[in-house]
Backbone as JSON, one array per atom type, in Angstrom:
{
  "sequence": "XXXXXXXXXXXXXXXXXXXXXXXXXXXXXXXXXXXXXXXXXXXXXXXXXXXXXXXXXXXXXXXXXXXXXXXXXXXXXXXXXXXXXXXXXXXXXXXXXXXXXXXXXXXXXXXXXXXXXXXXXXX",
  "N": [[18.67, -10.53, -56.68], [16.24, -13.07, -56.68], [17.13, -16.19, -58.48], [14.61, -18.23, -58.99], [13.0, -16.32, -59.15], [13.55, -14.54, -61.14], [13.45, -16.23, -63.26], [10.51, -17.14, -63.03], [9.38, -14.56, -63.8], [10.19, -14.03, -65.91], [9.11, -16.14, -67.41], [6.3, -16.02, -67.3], [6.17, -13.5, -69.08], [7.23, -14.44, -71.54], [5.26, -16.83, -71.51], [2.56, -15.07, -71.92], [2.98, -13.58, -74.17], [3.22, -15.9, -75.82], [0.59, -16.61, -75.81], [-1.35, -14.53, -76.38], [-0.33, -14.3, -78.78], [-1.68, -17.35, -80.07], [-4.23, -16.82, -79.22], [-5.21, -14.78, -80.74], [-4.78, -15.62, -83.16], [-6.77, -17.71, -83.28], [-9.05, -16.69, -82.21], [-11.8, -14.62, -83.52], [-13.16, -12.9, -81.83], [-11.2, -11.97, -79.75], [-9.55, -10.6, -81.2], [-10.77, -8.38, -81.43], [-10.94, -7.62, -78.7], [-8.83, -6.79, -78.02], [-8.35, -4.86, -79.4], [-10.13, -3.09, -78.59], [-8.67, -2.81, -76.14], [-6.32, -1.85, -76.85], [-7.06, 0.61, -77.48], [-8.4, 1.75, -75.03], [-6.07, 2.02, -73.81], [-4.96, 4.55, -75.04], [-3.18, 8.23, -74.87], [-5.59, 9.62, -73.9], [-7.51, 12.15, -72.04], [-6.79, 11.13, -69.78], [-3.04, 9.91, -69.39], [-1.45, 7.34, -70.54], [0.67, 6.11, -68.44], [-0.76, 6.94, -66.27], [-2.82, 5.49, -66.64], [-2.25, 2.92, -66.82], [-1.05, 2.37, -64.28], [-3.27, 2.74, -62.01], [-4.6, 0.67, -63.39], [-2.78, -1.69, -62.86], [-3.28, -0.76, -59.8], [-5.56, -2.41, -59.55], [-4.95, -4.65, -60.62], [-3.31, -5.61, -57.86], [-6.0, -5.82, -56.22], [-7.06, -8.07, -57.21], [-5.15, -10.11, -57.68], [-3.61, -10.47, -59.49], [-1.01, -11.79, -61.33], [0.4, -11.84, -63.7], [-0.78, -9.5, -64.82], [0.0, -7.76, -62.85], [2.62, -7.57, -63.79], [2.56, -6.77, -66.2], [1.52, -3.94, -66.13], [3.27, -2.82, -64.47], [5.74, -2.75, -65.64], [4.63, -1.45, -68.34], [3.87, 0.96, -67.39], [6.27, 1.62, -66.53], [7.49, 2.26, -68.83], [6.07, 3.88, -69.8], [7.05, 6.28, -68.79], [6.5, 6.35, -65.76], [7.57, 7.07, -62.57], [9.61, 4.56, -59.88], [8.37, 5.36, -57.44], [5.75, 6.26, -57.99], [5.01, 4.36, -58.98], [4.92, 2.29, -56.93], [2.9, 3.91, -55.08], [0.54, 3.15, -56.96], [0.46, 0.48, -56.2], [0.21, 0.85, -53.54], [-2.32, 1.6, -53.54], [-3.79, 0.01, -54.71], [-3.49, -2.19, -52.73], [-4.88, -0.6, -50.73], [-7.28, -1.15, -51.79], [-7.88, -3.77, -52.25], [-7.28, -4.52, -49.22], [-6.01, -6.87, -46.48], [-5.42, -9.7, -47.62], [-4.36, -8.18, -49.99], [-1.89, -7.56, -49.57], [-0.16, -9.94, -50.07], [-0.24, -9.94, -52.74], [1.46, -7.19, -53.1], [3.81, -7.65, -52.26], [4.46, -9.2, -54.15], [4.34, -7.78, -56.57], [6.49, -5.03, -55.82], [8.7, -6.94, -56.31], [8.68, -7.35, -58.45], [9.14, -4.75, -59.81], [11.37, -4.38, -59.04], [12.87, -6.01, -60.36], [12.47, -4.61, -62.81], [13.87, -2.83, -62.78], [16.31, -3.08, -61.52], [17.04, -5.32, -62.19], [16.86, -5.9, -64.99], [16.06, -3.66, -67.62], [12.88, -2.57, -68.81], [13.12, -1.67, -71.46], [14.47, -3.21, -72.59], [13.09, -5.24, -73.35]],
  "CA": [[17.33, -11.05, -56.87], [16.42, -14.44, -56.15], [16.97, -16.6, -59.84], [13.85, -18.48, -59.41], [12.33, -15.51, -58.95], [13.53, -13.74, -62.17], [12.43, -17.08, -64.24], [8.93, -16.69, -62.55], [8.87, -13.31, -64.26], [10.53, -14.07, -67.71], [8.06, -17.06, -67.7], [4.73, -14.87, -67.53], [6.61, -12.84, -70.17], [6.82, -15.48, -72.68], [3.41, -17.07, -71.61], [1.64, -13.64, -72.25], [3.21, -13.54, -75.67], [2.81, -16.88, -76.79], [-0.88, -16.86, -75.26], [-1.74, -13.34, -76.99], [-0.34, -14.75, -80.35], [-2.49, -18.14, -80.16], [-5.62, -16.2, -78.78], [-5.34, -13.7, -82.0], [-5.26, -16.53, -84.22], [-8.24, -18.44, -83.04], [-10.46, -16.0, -82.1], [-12.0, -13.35, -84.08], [-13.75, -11.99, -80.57], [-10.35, -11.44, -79.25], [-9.06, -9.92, -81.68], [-12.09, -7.1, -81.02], [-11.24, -6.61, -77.55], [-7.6, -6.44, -77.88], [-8.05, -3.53, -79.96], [-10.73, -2.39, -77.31], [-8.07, -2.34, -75.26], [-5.52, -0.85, -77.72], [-7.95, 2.18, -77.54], [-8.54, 1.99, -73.79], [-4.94, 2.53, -73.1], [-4.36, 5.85, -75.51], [-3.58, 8.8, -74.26], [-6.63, 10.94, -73.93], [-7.59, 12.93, -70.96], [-5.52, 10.3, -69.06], [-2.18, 9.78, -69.41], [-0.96, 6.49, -70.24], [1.61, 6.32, -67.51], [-1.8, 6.95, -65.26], [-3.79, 4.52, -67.02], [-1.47, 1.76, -65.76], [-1.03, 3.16, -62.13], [-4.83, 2.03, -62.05], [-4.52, -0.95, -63.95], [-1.81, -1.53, -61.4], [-3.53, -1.46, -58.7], [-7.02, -3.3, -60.0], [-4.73, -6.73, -60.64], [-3.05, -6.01, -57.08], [-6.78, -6.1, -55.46], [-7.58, -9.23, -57.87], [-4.11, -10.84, -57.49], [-3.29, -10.92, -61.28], [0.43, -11.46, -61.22], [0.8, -11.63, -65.0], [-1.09, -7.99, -65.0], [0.88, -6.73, -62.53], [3.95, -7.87, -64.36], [1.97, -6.3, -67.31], [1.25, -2.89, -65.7], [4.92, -2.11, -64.04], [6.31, -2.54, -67.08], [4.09, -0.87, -69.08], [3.83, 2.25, -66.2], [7.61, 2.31, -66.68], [7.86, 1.9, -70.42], [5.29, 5.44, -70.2], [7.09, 7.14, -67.89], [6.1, 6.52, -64.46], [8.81, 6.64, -61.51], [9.16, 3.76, -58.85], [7.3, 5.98, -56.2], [4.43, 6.88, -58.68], [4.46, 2.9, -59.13], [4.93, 2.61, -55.18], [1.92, 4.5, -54.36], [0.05, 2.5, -57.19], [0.69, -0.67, -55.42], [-0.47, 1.25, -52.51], [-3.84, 2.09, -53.69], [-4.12, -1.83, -54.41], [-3.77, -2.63, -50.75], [-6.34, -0.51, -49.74], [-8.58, -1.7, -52.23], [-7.6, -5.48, -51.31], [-7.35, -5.18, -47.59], [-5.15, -8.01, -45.78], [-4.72, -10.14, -48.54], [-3.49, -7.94, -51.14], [-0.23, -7.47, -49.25], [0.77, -10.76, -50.92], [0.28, -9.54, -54.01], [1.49, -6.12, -52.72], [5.15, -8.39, -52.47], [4.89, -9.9, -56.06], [4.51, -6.19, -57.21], [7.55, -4.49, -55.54], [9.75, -7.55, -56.84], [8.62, -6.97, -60.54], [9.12, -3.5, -59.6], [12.62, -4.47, -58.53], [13.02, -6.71, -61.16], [12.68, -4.12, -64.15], [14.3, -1.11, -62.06], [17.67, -2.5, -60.89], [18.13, -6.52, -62.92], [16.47, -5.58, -66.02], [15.39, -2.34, -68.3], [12.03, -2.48, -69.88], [13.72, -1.26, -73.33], [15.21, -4.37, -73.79], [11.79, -6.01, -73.74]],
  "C": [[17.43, -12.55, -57.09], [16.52, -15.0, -57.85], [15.96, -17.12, -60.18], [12.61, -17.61, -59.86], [12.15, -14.69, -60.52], [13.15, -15.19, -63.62], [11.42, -16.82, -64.32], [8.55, -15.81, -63.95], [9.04, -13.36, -66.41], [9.58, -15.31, -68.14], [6.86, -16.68, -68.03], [5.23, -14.24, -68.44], [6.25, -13.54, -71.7], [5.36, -16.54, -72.67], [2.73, -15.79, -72.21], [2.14, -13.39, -73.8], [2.99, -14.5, -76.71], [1.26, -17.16, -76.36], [-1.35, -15.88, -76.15], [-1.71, -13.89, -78.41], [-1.82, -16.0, -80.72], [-3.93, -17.6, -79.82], [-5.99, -15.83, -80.31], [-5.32, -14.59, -82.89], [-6.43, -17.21, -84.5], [-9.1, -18.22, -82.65], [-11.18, -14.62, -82.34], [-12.39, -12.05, -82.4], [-12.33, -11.19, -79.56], [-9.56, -10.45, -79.7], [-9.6, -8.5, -81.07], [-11.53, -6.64, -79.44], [-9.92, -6.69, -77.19], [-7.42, -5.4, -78.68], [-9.06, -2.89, -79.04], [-9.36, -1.98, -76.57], [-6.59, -1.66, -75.33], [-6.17, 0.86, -77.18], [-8.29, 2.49, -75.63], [-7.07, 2.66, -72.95], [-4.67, 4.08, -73.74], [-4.26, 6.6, -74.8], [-4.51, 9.48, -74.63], [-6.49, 12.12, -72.72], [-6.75, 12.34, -69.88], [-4.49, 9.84, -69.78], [-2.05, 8.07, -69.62], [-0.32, 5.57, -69.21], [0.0, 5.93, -66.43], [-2.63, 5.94, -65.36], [-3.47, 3.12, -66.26], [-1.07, 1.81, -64.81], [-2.23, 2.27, -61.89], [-5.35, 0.87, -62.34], [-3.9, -2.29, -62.87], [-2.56, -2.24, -60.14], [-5.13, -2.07, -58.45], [-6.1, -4.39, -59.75], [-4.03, -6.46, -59.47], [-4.55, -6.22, -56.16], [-7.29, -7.28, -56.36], [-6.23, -10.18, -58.08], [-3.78, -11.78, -58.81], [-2.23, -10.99, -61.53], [1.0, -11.14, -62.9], [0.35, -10.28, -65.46], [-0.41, -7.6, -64.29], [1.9, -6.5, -62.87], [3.53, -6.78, -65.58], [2.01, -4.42, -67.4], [2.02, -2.29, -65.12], [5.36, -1.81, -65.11], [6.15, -1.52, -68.05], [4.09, 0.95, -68.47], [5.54, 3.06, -66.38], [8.39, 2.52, -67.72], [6.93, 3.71, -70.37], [5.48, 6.32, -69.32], [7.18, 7.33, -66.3], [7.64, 5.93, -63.98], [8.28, 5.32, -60.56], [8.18, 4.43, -57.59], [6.21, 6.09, -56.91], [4.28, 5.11, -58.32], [3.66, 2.28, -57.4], [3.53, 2.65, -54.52], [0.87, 3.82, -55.56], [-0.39, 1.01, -56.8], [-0.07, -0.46, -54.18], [-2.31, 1.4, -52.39], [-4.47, 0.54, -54.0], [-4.45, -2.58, -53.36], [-4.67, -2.19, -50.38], [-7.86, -0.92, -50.24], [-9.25, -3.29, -52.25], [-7.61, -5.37, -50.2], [-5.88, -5.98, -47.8], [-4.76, -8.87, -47.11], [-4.19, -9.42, -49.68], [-2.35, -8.09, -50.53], [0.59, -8.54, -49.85], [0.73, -10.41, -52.46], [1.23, -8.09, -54.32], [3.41, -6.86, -53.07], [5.59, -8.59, -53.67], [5.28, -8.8, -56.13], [5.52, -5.56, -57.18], [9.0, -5.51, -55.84], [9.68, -7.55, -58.12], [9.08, -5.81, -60.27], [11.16, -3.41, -59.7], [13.15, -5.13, -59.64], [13.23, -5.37, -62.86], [13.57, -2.8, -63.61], [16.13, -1.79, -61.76], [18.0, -4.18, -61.78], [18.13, -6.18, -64.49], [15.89, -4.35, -66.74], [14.11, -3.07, -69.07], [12.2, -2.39, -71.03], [13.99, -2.37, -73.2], [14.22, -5.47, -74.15], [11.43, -6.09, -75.81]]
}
């Protein structure tokens, strides 16, 4: 895997953590809908694992790279195989059309990225 490539990724990592921290400090409203979304992920009738399949492939038809980084991870931290992920990615494309396929790329190199350079656990 390419090295700039696995910066890229450990970069959105540590942005998303030091962004989350500074958010939660300075804004009560965030706080509120980061526990919204504490509670949006539980499992209920859906699966975790499923929740982020979906999640998945929402930021590949809105070309959210720091969610999709967000939502592999998380998909494979609850379980989900690379094909479950796979065919999440998939359901992105058809809900993007033509341009998702570039985000369709990002996706299967995070994908690649936590599956064969890096484990999720050591997050």
């Amino acid at each position: 895997m390419d090295k700039l490539f696995i910066d890229k990724i450990e970069r959105i990592v540590t942005d998303r953590k030091v962004g989350y921290s500074n958010l939660t400090n300075a804004s009560d409203l965030f706080k509120k809908f980061n526990e919204f979304d504490q509670e949006v992920y539980k499992d209920r009738s859906l699966k975790r694992k499923y929740k982020e399949l979906i999640g998945l492939g929402s930021s590949i038809s809105n070309n959210c790279e720091p969610c999709m980084e967000w939502h592999i991870s998380q998909a494979l931290k609850f379980g989900a195989t690379r094909d479950q992920i796979i065919e999440g990615i998939e359901v992105g494309l058809e809900i993007g059309g033509g341009p998702a396929t570039v985000a369709c790329r990002f996706a299967l190199m995070v994908l690649d990225y936590y599956t064969i350079y890096k484990s999720v656990d050591s997050e």
